[in-house]
C-alpha positions in Angstrom: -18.2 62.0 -20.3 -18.2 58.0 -20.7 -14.2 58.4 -18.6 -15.5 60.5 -16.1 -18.5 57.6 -15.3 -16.2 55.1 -15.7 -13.4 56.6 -13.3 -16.1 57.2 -10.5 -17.1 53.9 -10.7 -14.0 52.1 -10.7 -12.4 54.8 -8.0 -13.2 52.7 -5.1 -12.1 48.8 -6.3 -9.0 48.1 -5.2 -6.1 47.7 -7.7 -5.7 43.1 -7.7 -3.0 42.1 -5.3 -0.3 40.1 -7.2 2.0 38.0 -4.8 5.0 36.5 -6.0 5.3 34.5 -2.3 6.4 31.3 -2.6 4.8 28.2 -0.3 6.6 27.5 2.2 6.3 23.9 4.5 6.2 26.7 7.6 3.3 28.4 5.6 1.4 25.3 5.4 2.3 23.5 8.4 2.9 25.9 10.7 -0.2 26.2 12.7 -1.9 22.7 11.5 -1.1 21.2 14.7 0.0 17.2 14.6 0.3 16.6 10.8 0.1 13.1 10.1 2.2 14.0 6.6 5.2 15.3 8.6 5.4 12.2 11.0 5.4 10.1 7.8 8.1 11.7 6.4 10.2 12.5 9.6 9.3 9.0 10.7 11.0 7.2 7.5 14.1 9.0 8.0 13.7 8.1 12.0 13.5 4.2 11.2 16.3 4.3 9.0 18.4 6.1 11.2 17.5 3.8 14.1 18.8 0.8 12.0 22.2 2.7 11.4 22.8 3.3 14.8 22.2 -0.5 15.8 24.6 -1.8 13.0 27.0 1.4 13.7 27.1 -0.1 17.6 27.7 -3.1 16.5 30.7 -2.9 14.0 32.2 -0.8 17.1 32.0 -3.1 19.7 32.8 -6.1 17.4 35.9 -4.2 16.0 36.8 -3.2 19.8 36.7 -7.1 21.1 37.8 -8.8 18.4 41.3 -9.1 19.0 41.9 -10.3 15.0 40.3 -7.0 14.3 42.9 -4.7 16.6 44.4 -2.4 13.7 45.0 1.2 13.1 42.5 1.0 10.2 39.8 -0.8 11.8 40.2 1.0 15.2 40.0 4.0 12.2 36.4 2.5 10.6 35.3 1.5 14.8 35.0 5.3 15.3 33.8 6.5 12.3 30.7 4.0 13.0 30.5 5.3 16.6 30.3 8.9 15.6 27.8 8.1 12.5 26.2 6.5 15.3 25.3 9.5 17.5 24.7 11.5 14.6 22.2 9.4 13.4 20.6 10.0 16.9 19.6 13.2 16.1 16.7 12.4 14.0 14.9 11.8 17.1 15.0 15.9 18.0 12.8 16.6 14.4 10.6 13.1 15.0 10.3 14.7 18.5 9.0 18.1 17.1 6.8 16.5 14.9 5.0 14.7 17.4 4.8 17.3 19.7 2.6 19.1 17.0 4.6 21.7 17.5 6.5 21.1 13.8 8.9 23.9 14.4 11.2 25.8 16.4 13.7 28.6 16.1 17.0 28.1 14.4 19.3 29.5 17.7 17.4 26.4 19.7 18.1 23.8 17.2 22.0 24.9 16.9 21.9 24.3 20.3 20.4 20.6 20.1 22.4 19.9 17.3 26.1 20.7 18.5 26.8 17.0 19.4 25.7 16.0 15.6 27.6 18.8 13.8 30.4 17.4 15.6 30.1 13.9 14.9 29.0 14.4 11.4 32.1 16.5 10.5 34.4 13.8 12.3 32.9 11.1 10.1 33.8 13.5 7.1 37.0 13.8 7.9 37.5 9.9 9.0 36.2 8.6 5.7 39.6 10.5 4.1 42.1 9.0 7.0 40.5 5.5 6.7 42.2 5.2 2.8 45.0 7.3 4.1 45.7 4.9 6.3 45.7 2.2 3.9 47.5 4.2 1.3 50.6 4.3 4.1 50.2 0.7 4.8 50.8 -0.1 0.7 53.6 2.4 0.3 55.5 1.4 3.3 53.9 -2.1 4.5 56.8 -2.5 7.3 57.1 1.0 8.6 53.5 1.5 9.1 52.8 -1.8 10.6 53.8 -1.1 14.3 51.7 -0.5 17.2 53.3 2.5 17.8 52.2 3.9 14.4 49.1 2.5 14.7 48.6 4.7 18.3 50.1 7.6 16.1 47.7 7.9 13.3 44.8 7.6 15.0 45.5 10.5 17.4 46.5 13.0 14.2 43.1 11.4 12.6 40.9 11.7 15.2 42.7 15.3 16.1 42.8 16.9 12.6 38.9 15.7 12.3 37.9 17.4 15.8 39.5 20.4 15.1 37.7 20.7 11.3 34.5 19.5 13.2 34.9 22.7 15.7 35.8 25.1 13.2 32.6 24.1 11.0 31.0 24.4 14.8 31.8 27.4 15.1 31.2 28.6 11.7 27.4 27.2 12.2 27.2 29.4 15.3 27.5 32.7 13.4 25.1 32.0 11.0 23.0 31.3 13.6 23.5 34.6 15.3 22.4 36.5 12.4 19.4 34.8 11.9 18.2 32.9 14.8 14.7 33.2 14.9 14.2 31.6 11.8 11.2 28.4 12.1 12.9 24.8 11.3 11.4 21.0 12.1 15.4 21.1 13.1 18.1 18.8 11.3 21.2 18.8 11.1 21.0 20.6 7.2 18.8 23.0 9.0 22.2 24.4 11.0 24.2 24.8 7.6 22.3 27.2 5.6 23.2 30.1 3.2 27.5 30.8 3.0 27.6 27.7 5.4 25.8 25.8 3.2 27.8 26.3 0.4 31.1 26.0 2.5 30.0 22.7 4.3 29.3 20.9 0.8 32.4 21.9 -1.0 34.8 21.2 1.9 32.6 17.9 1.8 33.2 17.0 -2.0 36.9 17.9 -2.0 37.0 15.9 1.2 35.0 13.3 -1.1 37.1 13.4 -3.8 40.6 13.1 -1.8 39.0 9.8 -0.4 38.7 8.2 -3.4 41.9 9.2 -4.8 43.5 7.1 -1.8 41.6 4.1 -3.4 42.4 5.1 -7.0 46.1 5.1 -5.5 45.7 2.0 -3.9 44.2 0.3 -6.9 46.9 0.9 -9.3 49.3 0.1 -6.4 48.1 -3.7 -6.1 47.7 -4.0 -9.8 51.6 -3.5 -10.6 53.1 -4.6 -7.2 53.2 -8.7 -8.7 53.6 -9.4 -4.4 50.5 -8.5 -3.2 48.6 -11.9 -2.4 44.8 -12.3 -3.3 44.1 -12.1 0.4 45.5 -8.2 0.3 43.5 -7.3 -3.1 40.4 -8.9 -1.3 40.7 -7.2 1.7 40.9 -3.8 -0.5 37.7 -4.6 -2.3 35.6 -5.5 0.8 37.4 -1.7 2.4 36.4 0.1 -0.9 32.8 -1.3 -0.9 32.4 -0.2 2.8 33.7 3.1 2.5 31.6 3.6 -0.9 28.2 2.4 0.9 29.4 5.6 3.8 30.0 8.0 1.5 26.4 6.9 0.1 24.9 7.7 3.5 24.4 4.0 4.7 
């Protein structure tokens, strides 16, 4: 008798609603209009970016008129700062959506925006590995690799081999977002390398990493037990290591 009362009463209440949804920035900042909190964050990354593309500019055009300067591996370390450069520009597209109040847009409209960023980023990938290359080549062979006309040549294969990876990880950023283009983003560059891309993007990355500074480890051990490489040469390796380090270190 007690079940019975006890099933008619409880017949109507409705069983608890468990969610296992996790909270996402589009659930909270979706419709909130301008948020103060994303324009902070956004904004830090803008101002930083802003002062890399100034300094970026300027080691290119100093390395470009400086006739002192006129190497294969500066002319190498000039375009790598050129395309961090306009990379670095696309920060204003997510500071631009922030302020806008707007906060997101779909994934197939930021791939769009951010072409010209996938592209220079994956150039400056690639460069960072032909910069020590380059002065791997110059240790091993110091007269063969001191010409002009090599200098003309290894710049071309650098700057070929790095537009052809940059197009291929282009491409491969397309068809991911083909399969899900409506997905909400603030829209950065990460934002286009998602999932198998993701993954793909950051190994091809580290190995491209790691290869870098094996040039250096190389080079190292190559001034250590050559007894003719003059102070000025060991310096000048130290001051390229240290610059290369602070790119691969995002400055």
């Amino acid at each position: 008798m007690n079940e019975n009362i006890t099933s008619i009463l409880t017949a109507n209440i409705p069983a608890p609603i468990v969610s296992n949804k996790i909270t996402t920035l589009y659930d909270i900042f979706a419709n909130s209009g301008l948020s103060f909190i994303l324009i902070i964050f956004v904004g830090i990354r803008w101002l930083i970016s802003v002062v890399g593309i100034i300094l970026n500019l300027l080691l290119f055009w100093i390395t470009i008129r400086t006739k002192s300067l006129n190497s294969c591996c500066n002319y190498l370390i000039a375009i790598d700062a050129l395309f961090t450069a306009i990379y670095q520009t696309s920060n204003s597209i997510s500071m631009f959506v922030v302020l806008t109040g707007i906060n997101f847009i779909n994934l197939d409209i930021c791939f769009y925006l951010m072409i010209y960023s996938i592209l220079s980023t994956m150039m400056t990938t690639c460069l960072t590995f032909f910069i020590g290359f380059d002065r791997l080549l110059s240790v091993l062979f110091p007269f063969i690799f001191g010409s002009n006309e090599y200098s003309r040549r290894i710049i071309i294969m650098s700057t070929s081999i790095s537009a052809i990876y940059a197009f291929f990880m282009i491409w491969e950023s397309y068809q991911l977002n083909i399969t899900i283009p409506k997905t909400p983003v603030i829209c950065s560059i990460s934002d286009c390398f998602q999932q198998d891309v993701g993954q793909m993007s950051f190994r091809n990355s580290f190995i491209i990493i790691a290869f870098s500074t094996l040039n250096y480890i190389l080079i190292c051990i190559l001034i250590k037990y050559r007894s003719s490489t003059t102070l000025f040469n060991k310096s000048k390796f130290l001051n390229l290591f240290s610059f290369i380090n602070l790119r691969n270190k995002g400055c």
